[in-house]
Every structure is written in C-alpha cells, then in structure tokens.
LOLUMBA-632939 format. One line per 10 residues: number of its first residue (from 1); their letters; for each residue x, y, z of C-alpha. Coordinates in steps of 0.05 Angstrom, whole numbers, plus 5000, padded with zeros to 4 digits. Last residue first. Layout:
N
NUM> a> X/Y/Z  ...
***
This chain:
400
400> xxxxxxxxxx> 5031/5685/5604  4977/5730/5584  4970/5794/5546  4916/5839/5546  4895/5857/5473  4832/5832/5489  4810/5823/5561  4742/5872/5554  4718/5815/5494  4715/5836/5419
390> xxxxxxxxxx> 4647/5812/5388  4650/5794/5319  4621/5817/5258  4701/5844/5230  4673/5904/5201  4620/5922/5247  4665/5904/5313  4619/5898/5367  4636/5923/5438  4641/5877/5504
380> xxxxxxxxxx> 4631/5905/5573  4570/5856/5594  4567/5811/5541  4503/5780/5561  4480/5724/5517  4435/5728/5462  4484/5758/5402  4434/5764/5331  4448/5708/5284  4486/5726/5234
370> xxxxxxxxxx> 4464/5744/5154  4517/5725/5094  4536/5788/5059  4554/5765/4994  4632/5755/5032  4621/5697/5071  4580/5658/5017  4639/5672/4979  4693/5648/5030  4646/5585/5046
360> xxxxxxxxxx> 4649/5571/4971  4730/5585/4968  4724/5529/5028  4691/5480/4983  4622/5456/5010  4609/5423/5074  4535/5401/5077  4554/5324/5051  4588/5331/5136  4552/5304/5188
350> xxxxxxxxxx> 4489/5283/5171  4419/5324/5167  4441/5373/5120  4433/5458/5131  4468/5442/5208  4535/5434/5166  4530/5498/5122  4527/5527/5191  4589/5506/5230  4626/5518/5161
340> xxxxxxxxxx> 4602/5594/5171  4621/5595/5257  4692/5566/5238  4702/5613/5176  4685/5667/5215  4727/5645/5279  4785/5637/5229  4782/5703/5196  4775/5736/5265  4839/5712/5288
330> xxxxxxxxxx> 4873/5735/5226  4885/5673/5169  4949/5634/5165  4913/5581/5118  4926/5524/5164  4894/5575/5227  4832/5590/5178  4824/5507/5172  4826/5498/5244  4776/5548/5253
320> xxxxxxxxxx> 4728/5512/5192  4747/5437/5222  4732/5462/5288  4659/5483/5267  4647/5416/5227  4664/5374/5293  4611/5421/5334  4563/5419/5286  4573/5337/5272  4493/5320/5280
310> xxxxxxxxxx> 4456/5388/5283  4406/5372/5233  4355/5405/5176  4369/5475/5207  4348/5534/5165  4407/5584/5165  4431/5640/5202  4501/5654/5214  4522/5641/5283  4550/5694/5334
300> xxxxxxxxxx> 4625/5700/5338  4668/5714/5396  4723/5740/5413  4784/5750/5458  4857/5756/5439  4920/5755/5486  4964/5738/5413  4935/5722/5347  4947/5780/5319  5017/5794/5343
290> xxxxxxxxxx> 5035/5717/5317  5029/5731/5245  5068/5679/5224  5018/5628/5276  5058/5565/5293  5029/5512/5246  5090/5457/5252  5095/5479/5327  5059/5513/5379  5119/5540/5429
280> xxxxxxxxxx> 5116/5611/5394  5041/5616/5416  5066/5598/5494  5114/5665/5490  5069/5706/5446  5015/5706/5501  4957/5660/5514  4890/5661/5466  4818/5660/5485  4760/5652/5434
270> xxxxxxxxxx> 4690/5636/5436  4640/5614/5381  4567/5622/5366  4509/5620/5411  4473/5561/5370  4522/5513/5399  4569/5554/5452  4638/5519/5422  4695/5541/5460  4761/5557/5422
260> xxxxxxxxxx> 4824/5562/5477  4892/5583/5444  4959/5565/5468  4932/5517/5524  4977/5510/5590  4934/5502/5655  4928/5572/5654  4902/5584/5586  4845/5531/5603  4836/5558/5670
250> xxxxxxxxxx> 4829/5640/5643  4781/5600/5593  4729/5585/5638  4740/5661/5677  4730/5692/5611  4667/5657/5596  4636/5662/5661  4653/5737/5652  4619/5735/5589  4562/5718/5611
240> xxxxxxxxxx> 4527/5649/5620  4457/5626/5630  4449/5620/5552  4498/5580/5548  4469/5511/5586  4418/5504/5544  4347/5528/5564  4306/5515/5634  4353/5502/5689  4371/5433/5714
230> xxxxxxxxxx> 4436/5432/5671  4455/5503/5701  4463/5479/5772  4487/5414/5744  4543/5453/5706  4559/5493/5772  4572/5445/5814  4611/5406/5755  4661/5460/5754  4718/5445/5712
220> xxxxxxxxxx> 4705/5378/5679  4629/5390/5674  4638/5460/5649  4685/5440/5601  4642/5389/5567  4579/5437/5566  4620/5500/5529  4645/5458/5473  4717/5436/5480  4769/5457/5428
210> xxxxxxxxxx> 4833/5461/5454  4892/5480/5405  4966/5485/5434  4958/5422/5473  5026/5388/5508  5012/5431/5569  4941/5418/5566  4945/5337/5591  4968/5335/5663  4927/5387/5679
200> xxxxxxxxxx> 4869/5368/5633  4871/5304/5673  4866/5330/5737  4804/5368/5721  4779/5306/5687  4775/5266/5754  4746/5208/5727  4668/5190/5747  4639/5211/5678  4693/5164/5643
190> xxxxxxxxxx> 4661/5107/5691  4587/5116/5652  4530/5146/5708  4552/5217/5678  4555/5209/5605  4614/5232/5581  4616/5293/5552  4663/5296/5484  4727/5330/5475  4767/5363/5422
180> xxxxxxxxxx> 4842/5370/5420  4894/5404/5375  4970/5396/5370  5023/5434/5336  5074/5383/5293  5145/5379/5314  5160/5310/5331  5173/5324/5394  5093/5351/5407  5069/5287/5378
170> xxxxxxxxxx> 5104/5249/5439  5076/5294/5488  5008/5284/5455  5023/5206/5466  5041/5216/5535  4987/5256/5556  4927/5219/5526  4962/5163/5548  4968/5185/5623  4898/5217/5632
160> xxxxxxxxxx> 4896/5202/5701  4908/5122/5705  4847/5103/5648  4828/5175/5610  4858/5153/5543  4844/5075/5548  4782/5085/5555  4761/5120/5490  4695/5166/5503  4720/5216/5540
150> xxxxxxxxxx> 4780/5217/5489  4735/5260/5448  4786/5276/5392  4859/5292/5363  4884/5338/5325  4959/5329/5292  4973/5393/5252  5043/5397/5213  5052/5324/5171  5110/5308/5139
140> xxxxxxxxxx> 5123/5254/5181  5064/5224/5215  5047/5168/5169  5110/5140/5205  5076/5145/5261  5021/5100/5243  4987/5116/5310  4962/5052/5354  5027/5060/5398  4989/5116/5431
130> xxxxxxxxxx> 4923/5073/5446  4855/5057/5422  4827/4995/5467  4763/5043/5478  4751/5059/5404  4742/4991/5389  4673/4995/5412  4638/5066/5436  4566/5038/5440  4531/5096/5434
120> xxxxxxxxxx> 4450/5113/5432  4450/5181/5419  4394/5231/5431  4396/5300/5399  4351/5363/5406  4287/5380/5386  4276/5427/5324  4271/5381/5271  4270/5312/5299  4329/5272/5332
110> xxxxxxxxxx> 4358/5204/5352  4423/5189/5330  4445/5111/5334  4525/5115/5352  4568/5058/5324  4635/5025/5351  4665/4981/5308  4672/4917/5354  4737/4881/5352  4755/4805/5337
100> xxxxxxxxxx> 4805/4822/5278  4825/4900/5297  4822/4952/5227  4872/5008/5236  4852/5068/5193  4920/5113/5166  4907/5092/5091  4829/5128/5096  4832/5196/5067  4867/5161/5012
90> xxxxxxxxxx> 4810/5129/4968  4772/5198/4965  4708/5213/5002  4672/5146/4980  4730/5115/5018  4700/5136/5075  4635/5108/5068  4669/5042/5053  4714/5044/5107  4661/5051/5161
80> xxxxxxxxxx> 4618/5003/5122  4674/4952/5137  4682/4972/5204  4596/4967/5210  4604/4895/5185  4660/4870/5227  4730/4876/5231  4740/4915/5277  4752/4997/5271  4808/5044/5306
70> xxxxxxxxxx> 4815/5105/5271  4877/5146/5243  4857/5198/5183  4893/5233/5131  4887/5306/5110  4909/5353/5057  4861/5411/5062  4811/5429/5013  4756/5446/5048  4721/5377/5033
60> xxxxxxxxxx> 4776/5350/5068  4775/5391/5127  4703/5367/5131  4717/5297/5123  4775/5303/5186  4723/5337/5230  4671/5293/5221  4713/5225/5213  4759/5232/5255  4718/5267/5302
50> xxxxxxxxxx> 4661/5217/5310  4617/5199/5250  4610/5161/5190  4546/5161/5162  4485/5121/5146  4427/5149/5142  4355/5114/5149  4297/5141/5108  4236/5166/5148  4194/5138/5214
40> xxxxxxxxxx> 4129/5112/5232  4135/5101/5308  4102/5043/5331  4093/5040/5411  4115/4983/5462  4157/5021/5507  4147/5107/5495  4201/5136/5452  4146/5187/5414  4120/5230/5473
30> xxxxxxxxxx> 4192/5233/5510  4208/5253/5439  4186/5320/5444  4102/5333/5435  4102/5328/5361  4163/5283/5333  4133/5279/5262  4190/5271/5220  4236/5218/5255  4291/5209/5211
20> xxxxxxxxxx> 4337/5149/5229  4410/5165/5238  4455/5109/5246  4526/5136/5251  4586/5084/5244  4636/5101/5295  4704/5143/5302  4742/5164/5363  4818/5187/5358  4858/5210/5293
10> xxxxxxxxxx> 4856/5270/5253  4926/5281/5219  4933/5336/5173  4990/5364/5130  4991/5295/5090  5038/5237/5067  5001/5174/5042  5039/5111/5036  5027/5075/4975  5000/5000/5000
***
C-alpha cells in the first residue's frame, strides 16, 4: 500500500452513525420513545461519524490535505466505516487500523427538527485505542495532529489521563502543533466519574489547540455549577456571561493551552489566546502573524440558516477554525470561517455532505451572509461592524 503523506492528521474516536429520521416528533420525543409504541419513521442514514471522521471529512472537503487514524474491527459496521469513507477519496482512509475480533463502535442518533439530539453509543474499538496505535511513520511530513473525544476512548482517561498525555507529548517532539476536542461523558458511565480536572492538567501543556464545547468543560471544571445550570430551563449557554466565559478560559490558558476555542452551539463561538511566548511554542502551524493572534478575545454569533440537523456541528465548526489557522488567516478570519462551516453543516441532516469547498464558504462569507443576533450578556464587550465579531474587555491583554 502507497503511503500517504499529508498536513493533517485526525485521529481518535470514530463510529458508524445510524441516523433514522423521525419527522413527526410532536410533543418532544419523550412523547414518541414510549415502550411498546410504533413510530412511523423516514429514510435511514448512514454516516461516519466521530471526530475523525467529522472533523477530518470536513477539512477534506475544504481542501486541506488530510489523513485519518481510527480504530475499527472487523466487522460489518468497520467495513461500512471504510466504505463510506472511501467514497470521500480512496486516501483519506490509509491511516485506519482495522482489529480482527473488535467491535466498530456505532452511535444511533435520535432527533426531529427542532428538538435536540439523543444518541444511543456503543463506543467499541475505540476504547482499546492507544498511543502505539498511530502509524507514526504516516506522521512525518505532517504539521497539525488533532485529536478527539478521548471521554469516550478508555484507554485515554484510564490512570489520570496518562496516554492521552504521553502520546500528545510524543506528537509535540515530533514537531507538529497539537489540537484537541472532547466529548461529555455520560455521567452514570466510569469516564463521567474520572477526575477530568486532573487530567486536563496533566494533559494541556502538550495542547496548543483546545476545542471543548461550552457543556464538556463546564462539567470537567466546575461540575457544581454545570448541574446547577443543567437543571435550568434552556441550554446551558444561555445562563452564561461573558465573565463566566472569561474566567472558563482563564483555567484553560492557565493550565497550559495556546489558544482556547469554546463551542456555545447556536450561541456562536468563543476565543481565548495565551501570550506570544506559549504561541511561539505551537509547532509545525505556529501562527506567522503571531501579534494578531496573541492575548485575543472574541466571539462569533452564528450565521443563520434553516436547520435540517445538528449532528457533527461542533466537529464541522473546528474543522472551519482549524482550517483559517492552516491558511494563516487573522483571528477573526478563522472564527468566521469556523462559525460559517458550523452552519452549512446544520443545513444537512448528517455530518458533513453540507460542507462545501472552502472558496464557497469564502463567497458565501463575503455576499453578505446574515448572523444570528448575540443572546448572551456581554456585559463590557463592543461589536466590531467590520470584523462581525464581538471583541471581549481582556483583548489585547497579554497573558503568560
């Protein structure tokens, strides 16, 4: 087999997405999932999902050169795993690791227009997936390793988070900059007893690029607080400000993140960055223009769209900031591009067919695409017309 050299490495969880469509969810879906009742349901998709295949699919379709590293078994979802991504392009797919005697994992997605998600997961090989795993020597070459939901892969939060650190230490040496996205762990599940706090300070020193959505870091953090908020009516953003923002990623930036990018769902996107001194550290995609990025806070409201489904939003909105920090963009650049491929994947109901080319995004961009207006309190914060962000009281102050 050719080996395939790429900028991009997306490895961690993957599954097989089973998504059926449930049209006429009136009521919520504690009305419809009710034990012995026939619900009439739509058309069946099958996707790939989890973040090597969300996030590393969408930075394909943007044009990036990316390959991924999964851990499938040998089974019929792991071989419609590798079908579906082969579909994509042949290549995408040399870095997989298919397990005789494993279980694929798979994730069936529950969901109706306008109500939000259920998953049934079963997270499969994905829990045996380990440093040595990586095709390393698929690794050279290569500038941005990102890595996701280790919540949901045992072996990475077993003994404190120590292969999750060890192998991003290991990436580190080798020169590329590393990103990380997490997952929430279901709370009753042994990944939702762990001590994540203790983890994320073993682990964020060897992270330049953490990507957690606002839910998953409050429940690491300050779970206190998240079930105070999690028993409120609404999502859990909408009770925030932005001095519960700033304070969230004060931690991240202080535990040793470069740049912190939390994901707010229909709020937008968030943005904290450390000083020159830890931005120089980040490796193979080191920012050139470093000054810009530098002690920077934002955020970014949503653009509007009609929502079809929601599956992969979060992935899809990395893979847009991600791909704005690959193409040496400004910070705001990147947290538009994040927030618009964010959107063009909520317009399909999988993961990512909704991600179009990024010079499309770019154009869409640039007609004059309409945001969503801001709903949270930004106490202190002024809007930027020109750049349609928000730009946060701590910008421009420089941290460690």
């Amino acid at each position: 087999m050719k080996e395939q050299v790429a900028e991009v490495v997306v490895a961690g969880h993957i599954c097989l997405d089973i998504i059926p469509y449930l049209p006429n969810a009136k009521g919520g879906l504690d009305q419809i999932l009710v034990p012995g009742k026939l619900v009439n349901a739509g058309p069946v998709v099958l996707s790939t999902g989890g973040t090597v295949s969300n996030t590393g699919i969408a930075l394909h379709r943007l044009g990036m050169s990316v390959l991924l590293m999964g851990k499938i078994g040998d089974d019929l979802f792991g071989q419609a795993v590798l079908e579906l991504l082969r579909r994509q392009t042949p290549e995408l797919a040399e870095g997989m690791m298919v397990i005789a005697g494993e279980n694929t994992s798979y994730s069936i997605v529950i969901h109706s227009p306008g109500i939000d998600r259920i998953f049934l997961h079963c997270t499969g090989a994905n829990d045996t997936f380990q440093g040595s795993d990586l095709r390393w020597e698929l690794l050279t070459g290569a500038r941005l390793f990102h890595f996701g939901y280790p919540p949901l892969m045992k072996r990475m939060y077993a003994d404190g988070g120590t292969e999750l650190a060890g192998m991003l230490h290991e990436v580190k040496r080798a020169g590329l900059t590393t990103s990380l996205d997490m997952a929430k762990p279901d709370p009753a599940s042994e990944a939702g007893r762990v001590d994540w706090m203790a983890i994320l300070e073993k682990v964020l020193p060897k992270v330049d690029v953490f990507l957690p959505s606002v839910e998953e870091i409050l429940y690491m953090l300050d779970r206190p607080f998240y079930d105070r908020l999690a028993s409120a009516k609404g999502d859990i953003a909408e009770h925030l400000d932005g001095e519960d923002l700033s304070a969230l990623a004060d931690r991240m930036i202080g535990m040793g993140a470069a740049i912190v990018a939390v994901k707010l769902g229909e709020h937008g996107l968030y943005l904290r960055t450390a000083g020159e001194r830890r931005l120089q550290s980040m490796g193979g995609y080191t920012p050139e223009n470093i000054g810009e990025w530098a002690g920077r806070e934002l955020l970014a409201t949503c653009y509007q769209v009609e929502v079809a489904g929601t599956t992969g939003a979060g992935d899809c909105t990395i893979a847009g900031f991600l791909a704005g920090l690959l193409k040496g963009l400004s910070p705001e650049s990147a947290m538009r591009a994040a927030v618009a491929v964010g959107a063009c994947n909520v317009e399909r109901q999988d993961a990512v067919s909704g991600i179009p080319s990024w010079e499309t995004v770019q154009r869409r961009i640039e007609a004059g695409w309409p945001k969503r207006a801001n709903r949270l309190r930004l106490d202190g914060w002024r809007f930027h017309e020109e750049a349609e962000l928000w730009i946060g009281p701590n910008d421009g102050k420089i941290t460690v």
